[in-house]
C-alpha positions as CSV (number, residue, x, y, z in Angstrom):
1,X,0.0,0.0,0.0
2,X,0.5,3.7,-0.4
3,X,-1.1,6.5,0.7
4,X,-0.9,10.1,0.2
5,X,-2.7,13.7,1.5
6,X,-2.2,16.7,-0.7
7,X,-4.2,20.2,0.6
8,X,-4.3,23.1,-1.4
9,X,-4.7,26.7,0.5
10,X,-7.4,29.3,-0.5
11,X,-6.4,31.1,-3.6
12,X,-7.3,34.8,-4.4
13,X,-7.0,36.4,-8.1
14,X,-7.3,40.0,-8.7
15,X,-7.7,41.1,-11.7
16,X,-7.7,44.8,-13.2
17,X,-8.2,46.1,-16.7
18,X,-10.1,49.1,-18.6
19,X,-13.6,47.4,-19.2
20,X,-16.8,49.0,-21.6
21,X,-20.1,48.7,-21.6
22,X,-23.4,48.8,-24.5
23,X,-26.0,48.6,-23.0
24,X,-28.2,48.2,-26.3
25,X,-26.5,46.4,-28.8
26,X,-26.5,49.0,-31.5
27,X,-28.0,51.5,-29.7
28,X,-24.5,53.3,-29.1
29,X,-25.4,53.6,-25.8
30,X,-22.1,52.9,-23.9
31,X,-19.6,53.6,-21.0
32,X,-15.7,53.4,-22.4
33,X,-12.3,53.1,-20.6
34,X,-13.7,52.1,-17.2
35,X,-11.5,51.1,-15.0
36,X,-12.5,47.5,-13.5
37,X,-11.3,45.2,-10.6
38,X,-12.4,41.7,-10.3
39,X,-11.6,39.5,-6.8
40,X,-12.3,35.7,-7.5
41,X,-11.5,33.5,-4.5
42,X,-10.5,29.7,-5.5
43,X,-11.6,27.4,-2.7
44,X,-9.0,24.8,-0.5
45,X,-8.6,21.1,-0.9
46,X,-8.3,18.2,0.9
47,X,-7.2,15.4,-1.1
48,X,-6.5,11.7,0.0
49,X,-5.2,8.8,-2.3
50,X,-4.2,5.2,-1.8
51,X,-2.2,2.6,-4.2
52,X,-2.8,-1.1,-3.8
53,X,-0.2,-3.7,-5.7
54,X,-2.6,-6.4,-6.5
55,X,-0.2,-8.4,-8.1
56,X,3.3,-7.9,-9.7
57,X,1.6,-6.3,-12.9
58,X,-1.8,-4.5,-11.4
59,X,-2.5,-2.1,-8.9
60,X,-5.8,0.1,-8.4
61,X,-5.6,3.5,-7.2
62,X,-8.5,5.5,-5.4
63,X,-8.9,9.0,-4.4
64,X,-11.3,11.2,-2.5
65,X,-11.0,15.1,-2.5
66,X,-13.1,17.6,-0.7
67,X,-13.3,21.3,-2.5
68,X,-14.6,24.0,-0.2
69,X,-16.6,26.0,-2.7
70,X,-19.3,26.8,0.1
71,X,-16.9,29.5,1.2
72,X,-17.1,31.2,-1.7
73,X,-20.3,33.6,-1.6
74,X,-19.9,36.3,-4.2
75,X,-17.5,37.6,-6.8
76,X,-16.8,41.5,-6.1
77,X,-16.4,43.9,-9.3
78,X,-15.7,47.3,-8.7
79,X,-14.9,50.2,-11.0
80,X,-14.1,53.7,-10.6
81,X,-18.3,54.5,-10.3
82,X,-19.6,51.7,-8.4
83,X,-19.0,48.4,-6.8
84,X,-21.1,45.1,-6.8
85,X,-21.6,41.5,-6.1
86,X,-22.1,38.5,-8.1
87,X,-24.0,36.3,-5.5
88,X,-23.1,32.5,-5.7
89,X,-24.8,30.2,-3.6
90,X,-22.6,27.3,-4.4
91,X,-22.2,23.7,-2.6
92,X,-18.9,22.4,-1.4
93,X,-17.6,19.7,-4.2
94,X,-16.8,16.3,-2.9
95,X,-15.1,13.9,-5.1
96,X,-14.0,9.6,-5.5
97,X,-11.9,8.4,-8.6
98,X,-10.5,4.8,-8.8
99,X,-8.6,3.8,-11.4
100,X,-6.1,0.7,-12.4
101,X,-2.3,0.3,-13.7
102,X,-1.3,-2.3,-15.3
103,X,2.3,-3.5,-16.5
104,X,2.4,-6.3,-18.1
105,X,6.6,-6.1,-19.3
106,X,9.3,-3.7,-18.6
107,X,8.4,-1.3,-21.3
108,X,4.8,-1.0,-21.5
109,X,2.6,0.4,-19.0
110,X,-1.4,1.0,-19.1
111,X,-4.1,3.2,-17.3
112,X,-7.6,3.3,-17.0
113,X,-9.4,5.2,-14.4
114,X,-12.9,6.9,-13.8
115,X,-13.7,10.1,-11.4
116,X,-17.1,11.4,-10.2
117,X,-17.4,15.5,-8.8
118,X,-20.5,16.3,-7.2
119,X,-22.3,19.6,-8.7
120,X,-21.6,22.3,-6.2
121,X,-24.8,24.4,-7.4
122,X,-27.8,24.5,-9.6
123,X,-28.4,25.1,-12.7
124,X,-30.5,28.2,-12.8
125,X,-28.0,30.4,-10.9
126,X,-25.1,28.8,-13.0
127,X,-23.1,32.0,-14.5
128,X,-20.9,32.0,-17.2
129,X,-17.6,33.1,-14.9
130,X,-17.3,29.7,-13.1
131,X,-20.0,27.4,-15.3
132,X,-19.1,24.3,-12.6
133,X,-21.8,21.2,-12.3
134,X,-21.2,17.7,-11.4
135,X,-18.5,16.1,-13.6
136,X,-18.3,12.3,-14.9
137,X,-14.6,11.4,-16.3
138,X,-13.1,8.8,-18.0
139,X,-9.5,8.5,-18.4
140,X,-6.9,5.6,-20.2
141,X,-3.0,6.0,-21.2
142,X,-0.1,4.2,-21.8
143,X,3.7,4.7,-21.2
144,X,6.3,3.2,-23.2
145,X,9.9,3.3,-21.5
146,X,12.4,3.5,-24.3
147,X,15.3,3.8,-21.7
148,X,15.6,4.5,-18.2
149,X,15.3,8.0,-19.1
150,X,13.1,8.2,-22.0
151,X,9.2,7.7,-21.9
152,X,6.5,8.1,-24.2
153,X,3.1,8.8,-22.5
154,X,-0.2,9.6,-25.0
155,X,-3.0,10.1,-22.5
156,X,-7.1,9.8,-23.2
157,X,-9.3,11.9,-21.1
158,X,-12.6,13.1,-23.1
């Protein structure tokens, strides 16, 4: 067996720019060179993952994550005029993969794996900035050793 924990602190992004605005498309109605700042607050991460040589050739690999997007309540935007909030109302994100390894010679090795990430909102207050919902994966590979230092790795994930 192996095991291992990875955690990932919260992450703030800020970022600034000139932003403009139509309000009627074609209207020429619009506000121009305003300047914009945008906070967006990436949640932390608790991650756990285990190994298990089943045999010589195949081992199966699980892991469970937790995401903390609960924290996350609202995405400030501010500008030189006025300030605002884009409310979220989002769920934390919990998350199981398992997935297999198999080496059948010295030179060839093979993956397979599937994950599942629970939706961490709902659809109707989905915005377009972070457009997150439950996730289904599917993943397969291979790695040929040519040497000891040289690998070829072509990976599958849809």
């Amino acid at each position: 067996w192996r095991f291992g924990f990875s955690y990932l602190t919260e992450t703030e992004l800020k970022f600034d720019g000139d932003l403009e605005l139509n309000f009627v498309p074609g209207s020429g109605t619009s506000i121009d060179n305003l300047s914009a700042d945008v906070e967006i607050k990436f949640p932390q991460l608790v991650s756990l993952g285990a190994l298990h040589n089943l045999t010589d050739e195949l081992s199966v690999m699980m892991r469970l994550a937790w995401e903390d997007w609960s924290s996350l309540s609202s995405i400030p935007i501010s500008t030189d005029r006025v300030a605002a909030k884009i409310p979220l109302d989002y769920d934390d994100i919990y998350s199981i993969s398992v997935g297999l390894r198999y080496r059948p010679n010295a030179s060839w090795t093979y993956y397979a794996g599937l994950g599942y990430d629970s939706d961490p909102g709902q659809a109707e207050t989905r915005i377009a900035i972070l457009p997150l919902d439950r996730q289904f994966r599917i993943a397969g590979g291979a790695t040929y050793s040519i040497d000891e230092r040289r690998e070829i790795s072509p990976r599958l994930t849809p």
